[in-house]
C-alpha positions in Angstrom: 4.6 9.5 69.6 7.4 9.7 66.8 9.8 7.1 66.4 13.1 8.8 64.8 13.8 4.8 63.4 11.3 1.9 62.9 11.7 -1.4 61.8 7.9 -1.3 60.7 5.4 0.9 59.9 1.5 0.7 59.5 0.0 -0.1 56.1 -3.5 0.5 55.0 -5.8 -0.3 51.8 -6.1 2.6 49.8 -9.3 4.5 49.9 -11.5 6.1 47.5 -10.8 9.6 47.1 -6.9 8.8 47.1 -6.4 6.7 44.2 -2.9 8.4 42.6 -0.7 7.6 45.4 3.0 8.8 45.7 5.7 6.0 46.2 8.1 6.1 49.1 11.8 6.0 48.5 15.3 5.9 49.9 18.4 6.8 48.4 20.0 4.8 45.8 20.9 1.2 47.1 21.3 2.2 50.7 20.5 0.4 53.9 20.0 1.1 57.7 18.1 3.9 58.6 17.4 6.8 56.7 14.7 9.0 56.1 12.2 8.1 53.0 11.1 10.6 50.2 8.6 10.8 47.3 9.2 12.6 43.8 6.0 14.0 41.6 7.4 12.2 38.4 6.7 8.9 39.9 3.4 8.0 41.3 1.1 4.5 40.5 -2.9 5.0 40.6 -4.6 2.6 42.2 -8.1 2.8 40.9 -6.3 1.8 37.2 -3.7 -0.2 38.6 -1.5 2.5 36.6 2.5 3.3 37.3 2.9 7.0 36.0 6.3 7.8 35.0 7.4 10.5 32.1 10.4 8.0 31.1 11.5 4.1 31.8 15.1 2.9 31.3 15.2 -1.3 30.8 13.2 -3.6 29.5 9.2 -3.9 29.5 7.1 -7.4 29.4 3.8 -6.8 28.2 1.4 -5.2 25.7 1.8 -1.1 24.8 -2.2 0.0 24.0 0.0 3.0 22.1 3.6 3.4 21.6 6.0 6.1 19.7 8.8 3.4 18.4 8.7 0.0 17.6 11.6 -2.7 17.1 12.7 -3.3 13.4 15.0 -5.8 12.5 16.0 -7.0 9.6 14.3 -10.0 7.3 16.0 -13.3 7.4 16.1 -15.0 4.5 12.7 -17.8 5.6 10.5 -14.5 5.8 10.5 -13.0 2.0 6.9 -12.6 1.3 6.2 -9.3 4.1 2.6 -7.7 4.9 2.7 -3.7 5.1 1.3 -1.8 7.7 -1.6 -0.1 6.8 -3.4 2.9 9.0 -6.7 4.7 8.3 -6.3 7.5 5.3 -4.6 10.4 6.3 -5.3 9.7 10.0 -2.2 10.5 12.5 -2.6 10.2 16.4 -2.8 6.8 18.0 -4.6 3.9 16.0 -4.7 0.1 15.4 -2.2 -0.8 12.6 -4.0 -3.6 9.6 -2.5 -5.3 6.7 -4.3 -6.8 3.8 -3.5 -9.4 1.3 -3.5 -7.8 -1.7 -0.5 -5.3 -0.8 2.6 -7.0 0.1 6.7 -7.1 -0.7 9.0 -9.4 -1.1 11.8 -8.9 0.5 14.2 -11.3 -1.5 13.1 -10.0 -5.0 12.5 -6.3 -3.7 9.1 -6.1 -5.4 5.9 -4.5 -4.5 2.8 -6.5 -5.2 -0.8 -5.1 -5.7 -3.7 -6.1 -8.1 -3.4 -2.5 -9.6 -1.4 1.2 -9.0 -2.6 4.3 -9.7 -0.7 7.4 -10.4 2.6 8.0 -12.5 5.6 5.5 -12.7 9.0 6.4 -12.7 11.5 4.3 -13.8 11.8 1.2 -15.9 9.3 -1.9 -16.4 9.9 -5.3 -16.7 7.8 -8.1 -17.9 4.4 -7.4 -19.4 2.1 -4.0 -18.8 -2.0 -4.2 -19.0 -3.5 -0.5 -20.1 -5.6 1.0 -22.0 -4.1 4.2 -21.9 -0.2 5.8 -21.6 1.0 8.7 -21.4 4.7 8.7 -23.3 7.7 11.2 -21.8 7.1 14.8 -21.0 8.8 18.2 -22.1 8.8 20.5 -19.4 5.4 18.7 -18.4 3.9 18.8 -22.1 2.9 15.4 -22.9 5.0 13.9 -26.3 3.0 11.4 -27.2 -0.6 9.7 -25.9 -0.6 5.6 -27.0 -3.7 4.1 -26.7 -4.2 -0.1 -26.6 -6.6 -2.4 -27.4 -8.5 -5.3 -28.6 -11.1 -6.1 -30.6 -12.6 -9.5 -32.8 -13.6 -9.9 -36.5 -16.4 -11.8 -36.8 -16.6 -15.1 -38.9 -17.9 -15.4 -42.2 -21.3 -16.9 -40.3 -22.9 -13.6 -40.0 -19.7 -11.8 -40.0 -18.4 -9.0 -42.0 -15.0 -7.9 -43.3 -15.3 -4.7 -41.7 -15.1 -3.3 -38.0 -15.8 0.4 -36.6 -13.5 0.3 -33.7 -14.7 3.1 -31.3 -12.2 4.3 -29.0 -11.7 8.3 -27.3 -8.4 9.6 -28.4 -8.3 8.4 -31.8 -7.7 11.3 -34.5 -7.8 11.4 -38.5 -3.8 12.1 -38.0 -3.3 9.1 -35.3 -1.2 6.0 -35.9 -2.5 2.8 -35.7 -1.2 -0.5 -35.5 -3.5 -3.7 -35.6 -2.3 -7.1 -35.2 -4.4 -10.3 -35.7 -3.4 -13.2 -33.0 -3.4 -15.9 -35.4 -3.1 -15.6 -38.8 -6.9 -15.8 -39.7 -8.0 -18.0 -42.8 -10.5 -16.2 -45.6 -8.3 -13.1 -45.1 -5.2 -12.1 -47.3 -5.1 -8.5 -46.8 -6.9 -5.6 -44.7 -6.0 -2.1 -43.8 -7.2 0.7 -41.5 -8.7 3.9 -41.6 -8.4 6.5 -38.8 -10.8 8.8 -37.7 -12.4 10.7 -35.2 -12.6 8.9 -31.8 -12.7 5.4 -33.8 -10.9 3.3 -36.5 -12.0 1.2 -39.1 -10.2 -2.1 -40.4 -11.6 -3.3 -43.6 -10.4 -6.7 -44.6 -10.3 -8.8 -47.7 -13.3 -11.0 -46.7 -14.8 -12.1 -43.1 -12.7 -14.7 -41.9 -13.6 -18.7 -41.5 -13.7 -18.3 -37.7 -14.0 -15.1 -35.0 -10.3 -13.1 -35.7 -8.9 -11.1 -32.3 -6.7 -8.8 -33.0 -4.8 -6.4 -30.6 -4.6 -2.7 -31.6 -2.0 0.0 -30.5 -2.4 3.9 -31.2 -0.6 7.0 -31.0 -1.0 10.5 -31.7 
């Protein structure tokens, strides 16, 4: 027998070979009787405990195992020092986000931290660089001018010498070469250097009292 209204209706458990179910509905904030409905855009499996819907409009509580957009906002002054998001190289699809200590940024200065960068640097730099190697302005990509760094010690007058061969690749019988002793080393009053290929030599006045460091910067 059909009942054309009903104040209750028979409710089952769902079984196993009907697990995406379709959800009954009735128009938009009405009451009394009316007929229901279903639409294909919304239906809830039950075997996954899944709501399937192409779109949501409000608020969701909860965790998102993937998601296309996330919330930004924007740093408050107690939260300077910010770990990046890191994903796996040159992977795209869904994946777990990580961060790791050595990369961060700090929001307040606007500086970007790391142990060490590799690739070319545009711009200007502040405070001390460590190298061993820079490449100095361009010309329509032709490199001006190669500067090579160092450092080196002069041994003592115990079993020293007042000569070093300084071995370096990049060094030419035309390169420049600068050499600067730290400190002003006792037992030598004069020394010079001679370029040559892929090394330098400095030549001093006598080996000095105690080991002599001295920093060396080349060009071509």
């Amino acid at each position: 027998m059909n009942a054309t209204n009903a104040g209750n209706i028979n409710v089952t458990g769902t079984s196993s070979t009907n697990n995406v179910c379709s959800l009954l509905m009735v128009g938009n904030q009405s009451t009394g009787n009316q007929p229901v409905f279903i639409d294909t855009g919304l239906t809830y499996n039950a075997n996954t405990d899944t709501l399937i819907v192409s779109a949501v409009n409000g608020n969701l509580n909860g965790t998102a195992t993937n998601a296309t957009n996330v919330y930004v906002r924007d740093t408050i002054s107690t939260d300077t020092m910010c770990s990046i998001l890191l994903v796996g190289d040159q992977v795209t699809g869904n994946q777990q986000p990580f961060i790791d200590g050595g990369l961060t940024y700090n929001a307040n200065t606007d500086n970007l931290r790391a142990s060490s960068f590799t690739g070319n640097l545009l711009g200007d730099v502040t405070g001390g660089v460590s190298a061993t190697s820079l490449k100095v302005g361009s010309n329509n990509g032709t490199l001006i001018r190669q500067v090579l760094l160092g450092e080196g010690v002069l041994k003592s007058a115990d079993g020293g010498t007042n000569e070093i061969n300084v071995g370096t690749i990049g060094i030419t019988t035309s390169s420049k070469i600068f050499v600067t002793f730290k400190l002003s080393p006792a037992g030598i009053s004069w020394y010079y250097v001679t370029p040559g290929t892929d090394r330098f030599i400095i030549t001093a006045s006598g080996a000095p009292v105690n080991d002599a460091t001295f920093n060396w910067v080349a060009y071509n």
